[in-house]
N, C-alpha and C positions, 0 to 999 in steps of 0.2 A: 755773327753766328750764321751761317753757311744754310740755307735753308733745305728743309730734307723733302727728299723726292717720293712722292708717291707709291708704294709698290703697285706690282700686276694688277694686285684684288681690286684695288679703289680704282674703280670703272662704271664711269659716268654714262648712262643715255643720252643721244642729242635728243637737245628740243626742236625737231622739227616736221613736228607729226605733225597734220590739217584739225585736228582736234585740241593740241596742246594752244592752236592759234585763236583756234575758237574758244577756248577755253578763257584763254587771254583775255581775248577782245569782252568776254563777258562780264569779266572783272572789273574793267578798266571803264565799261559802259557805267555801270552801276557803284562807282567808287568802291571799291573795296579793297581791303589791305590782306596781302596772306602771308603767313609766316617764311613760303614756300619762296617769292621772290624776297623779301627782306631780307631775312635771315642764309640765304644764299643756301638753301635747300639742296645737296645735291640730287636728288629723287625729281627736283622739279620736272625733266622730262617727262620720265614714265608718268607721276600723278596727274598732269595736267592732261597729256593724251590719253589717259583712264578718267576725263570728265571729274576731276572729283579734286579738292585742293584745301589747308587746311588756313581758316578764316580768323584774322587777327583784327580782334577787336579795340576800338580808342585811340584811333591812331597810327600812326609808324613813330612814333618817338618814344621813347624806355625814360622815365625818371631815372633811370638805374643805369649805370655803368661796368657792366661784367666786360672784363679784358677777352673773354671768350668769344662772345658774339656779337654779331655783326651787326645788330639792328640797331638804329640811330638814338643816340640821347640827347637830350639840354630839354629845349623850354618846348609846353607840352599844349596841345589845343583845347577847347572847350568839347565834351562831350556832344557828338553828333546826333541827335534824339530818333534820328531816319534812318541810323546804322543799322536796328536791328531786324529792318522789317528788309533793308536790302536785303542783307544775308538771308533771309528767308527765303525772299524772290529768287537768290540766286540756287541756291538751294533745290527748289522745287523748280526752275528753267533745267537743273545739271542732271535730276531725275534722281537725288542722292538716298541712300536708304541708310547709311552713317555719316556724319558729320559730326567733323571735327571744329571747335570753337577754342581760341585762345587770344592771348595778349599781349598788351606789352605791359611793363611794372607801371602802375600808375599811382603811386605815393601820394600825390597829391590830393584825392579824392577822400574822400573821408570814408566811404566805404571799400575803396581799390577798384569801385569798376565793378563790386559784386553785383549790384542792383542791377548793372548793362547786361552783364552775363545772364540772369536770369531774364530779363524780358527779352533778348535775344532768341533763350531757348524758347522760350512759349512765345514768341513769333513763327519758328520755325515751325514747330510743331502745329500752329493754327494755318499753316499751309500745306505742309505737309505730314500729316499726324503720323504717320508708319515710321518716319525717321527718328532711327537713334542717334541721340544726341552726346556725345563727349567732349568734355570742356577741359578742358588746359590752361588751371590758371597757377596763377601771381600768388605769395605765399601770404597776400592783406596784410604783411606786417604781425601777422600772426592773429589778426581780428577773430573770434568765433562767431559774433554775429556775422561777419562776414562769410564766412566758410557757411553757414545754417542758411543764410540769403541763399545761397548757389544751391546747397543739397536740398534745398525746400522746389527749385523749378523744377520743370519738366525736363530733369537731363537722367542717365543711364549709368554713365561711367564718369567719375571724378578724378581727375588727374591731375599728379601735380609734381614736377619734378624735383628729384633733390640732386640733378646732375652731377655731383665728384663725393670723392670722402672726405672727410671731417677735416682731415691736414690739411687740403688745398682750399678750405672755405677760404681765407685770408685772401692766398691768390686769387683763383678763378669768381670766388662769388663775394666778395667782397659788403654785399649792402644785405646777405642774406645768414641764413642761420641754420644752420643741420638740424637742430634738436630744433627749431622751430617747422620746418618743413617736415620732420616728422609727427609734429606734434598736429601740425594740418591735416595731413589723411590721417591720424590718430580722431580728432573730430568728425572728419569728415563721414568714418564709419561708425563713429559712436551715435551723432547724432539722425545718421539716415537709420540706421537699425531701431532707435526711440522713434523714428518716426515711423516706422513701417515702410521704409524705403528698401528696393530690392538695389544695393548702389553696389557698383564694381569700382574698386577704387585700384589706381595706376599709377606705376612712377618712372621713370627714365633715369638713366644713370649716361656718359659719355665717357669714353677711356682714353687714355694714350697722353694725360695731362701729367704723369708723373706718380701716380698711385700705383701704391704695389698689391697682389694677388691677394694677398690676408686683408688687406682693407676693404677690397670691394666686396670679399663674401663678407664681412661685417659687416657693411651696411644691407647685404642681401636678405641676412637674419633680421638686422633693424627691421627691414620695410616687410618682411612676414610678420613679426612683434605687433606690427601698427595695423595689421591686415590688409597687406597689400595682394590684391590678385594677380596685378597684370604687371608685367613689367619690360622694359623696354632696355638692350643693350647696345650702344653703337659707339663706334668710331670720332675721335673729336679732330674735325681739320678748319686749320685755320684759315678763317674770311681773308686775312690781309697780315701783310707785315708788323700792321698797327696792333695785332693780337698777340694771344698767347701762344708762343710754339709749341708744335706738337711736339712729345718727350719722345713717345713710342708709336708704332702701329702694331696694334695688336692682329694677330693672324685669324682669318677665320676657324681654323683647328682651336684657338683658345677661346673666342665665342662659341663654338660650339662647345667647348669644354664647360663653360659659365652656364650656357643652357642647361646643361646637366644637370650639373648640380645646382640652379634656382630650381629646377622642376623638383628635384631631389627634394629640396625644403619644402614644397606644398605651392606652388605657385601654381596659380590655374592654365598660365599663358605665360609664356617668354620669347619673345621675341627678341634674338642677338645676332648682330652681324656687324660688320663693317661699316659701312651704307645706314643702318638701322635708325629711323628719325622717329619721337613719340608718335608721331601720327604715321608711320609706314605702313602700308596694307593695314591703319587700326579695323578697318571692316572683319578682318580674319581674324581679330584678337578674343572677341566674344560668341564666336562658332563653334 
C-alpha cells in the first residue's frame, strides 16, 4: 500500500526553541516519561517551548497493544513508589497552573494504576495547591472501585478516552470496549456528583481510521448521554509503518463542521482540529 502524503494542514513546529531544551533536560533530570515523546506527539514543539508537557505515568511500556499507537508494549516494571512526588517537583520547577496526568494500560495491577494516579495528584497538589489537575486514564478494565480511587483525589477534570467508533473497536482498540469506556465516565460522573464532587468529565475521539460521518455524531450523542463536558477532536497519523494506516484526512472545514454541531449537543468545550491531541491547549478547555 502506497503510503499517503500529508496534506498542507498537517504542519508540524520545529522543536528547537531554548525552552523546549530546557524543558527536556528537565524531564530527563528527574526520570519522567511523557506521552508527548512516547507517543510521538506531533504538538511536541509548541508544548514543550510553552514550559508545560503531558506526564505519563508507570512506565513507558502498554500491557496493551493497540495497532494505533506508538507507545511500547511486552513486559512491564514494578511500580516506581518516587514517581509521584517527581511529577510534582516537576510540576511546581514548570510553574504549571494545569497539569495533565495519564498512562499507559497497566493490566497487570490489580487496581490499573488507580491508587498511582491518585497519590500522584495529591503529590502535586501538596506542592502546588492552585494547580488544576486532569488525569487521562486507562479504562481499569472497567474496575468502579477503580474509577471511585481516581474521582475520590484531588483531581478537577476526568478524562478518558473512547478514541474510534464502535465498528473499528476490533481493529484499532482491540483489548478495549466502547460500551465499557462509556460505562467509565458514566461512573465517573455518577459517583463524583454522590460525592459532592464538582468533576468535568472529558473524552477524545481520533479520525481518519475509516469511520464514517453518522458514526462519529453517534458516538458524540453517546458521550453527552454519559455527561461528557469536554471533548476533544483530532486527526489520527500514523507513528510507523508497523501501524494502522490512515484511511482519510479529514479537512479542517469538517472539524470545524464537528465543532458545531458537538457544541450544538450541549457540550461545554470542544476542541477539533487536525493537530488536536487530549491534552492540547487542555489549560483553555475549562475557561
Amino acid at each position: 500500500m502506497t503510503e499517503r502524503r500529508h496534506p498542507d494542514w498537517i504542519k508540524v513546529r520545529a522543536a528547537a526553541s531554548p525552552e523546549y531544551f530546557r524543558t527536556k533536560a528537565l524531564l530527563a533530570e528527574l526520570r519522567l516519561h511523557t506521552v508527548c515523546q512516547e507517543a510521538c506527539c506531533p504538538n511536541i514543539g509548541e508544548c514543550f517551548s510553552h514550559r508545560t508537557a503531558t506526564f505519563m505515568l508507570m512506565g513507558d511500556v502498554c500491557t496493551r497493544n493497540c495497532p494505533y499507537c506508538a507507545v511500547a508494549h511486552g513486559k512491564v516494571r514494578p511500580l516506581d513508589p518516587g514517581e509521584p512526588r517527581r511529577i510534582a517537583e516537576a510540576v511546581a520547577r514548570l510553574g504549571l497552573d494545569h497539569v495533565v496526568v495519564t498512562s499507559v494500560d497497566r493490566d497487570d495491577l490489580r487496581d490499573g494504576g488507580a491508587s498511582h494516579f491518585a497519590a500522584t495528584a495529591a503529590a502535586i497538589k501538596q506542592l502546588r495547591p492552585a494547580a488544576r489537575v486532569e488525569v487521562l486514564v486507562p479504562d481499569f478494565k472497567g474496575s468502579y472501585p477503580a474509577v471511585e480511587a481516581v474521582v475520590q483525589a484531588p483531581v478537577e477534570i476526568f478524562n478518558h478516552n473512547i478514541e474510534t467508533v464502535p465498528s473499528l473497536y476490533r481493529k484499532a482498540r482491540p483489548g478495549g470496549s466502547y460500551q465499557r469506556s462509556l460505562d467509565v465516565l458514566a461512573h465517573a460522573r455518577d459517583f463524583g456528583r454522590a460525592s459532592g464532587r464538582a468533576l468535568l468529565i472529558k473524552a477524545g475521539i481520533m479520525l481518519g481510521l475509516g469511520e464514517e460521518r453518522a458514526e462519529v455524531e453517534s458516538v458524540l450523542r453517546d458521550l453527552r448521554a454519559v455527561g461528557c463536558d469536554i471533548l476533544t477532536l483530532g486527526q489520527y497519523l500514523r507513528p510507523s509503518r508497523d501501524h494502522l494506516p490512515v484511511e482519510r484526512y479529514v479537512s479542517p472545514a469538517e472539524f470545524a463542521e464537528l465543532r458545531s454541531g458537538a457544541m450544538a449537543m450541549g457540550f461545554r468545550h470542544v476542541e477539533s482540529g487536525p493537530l488536536v491531541r487530549s491534552s492540547y491547549h487542555a489549560w483553555e478547555h475549562v475557561n
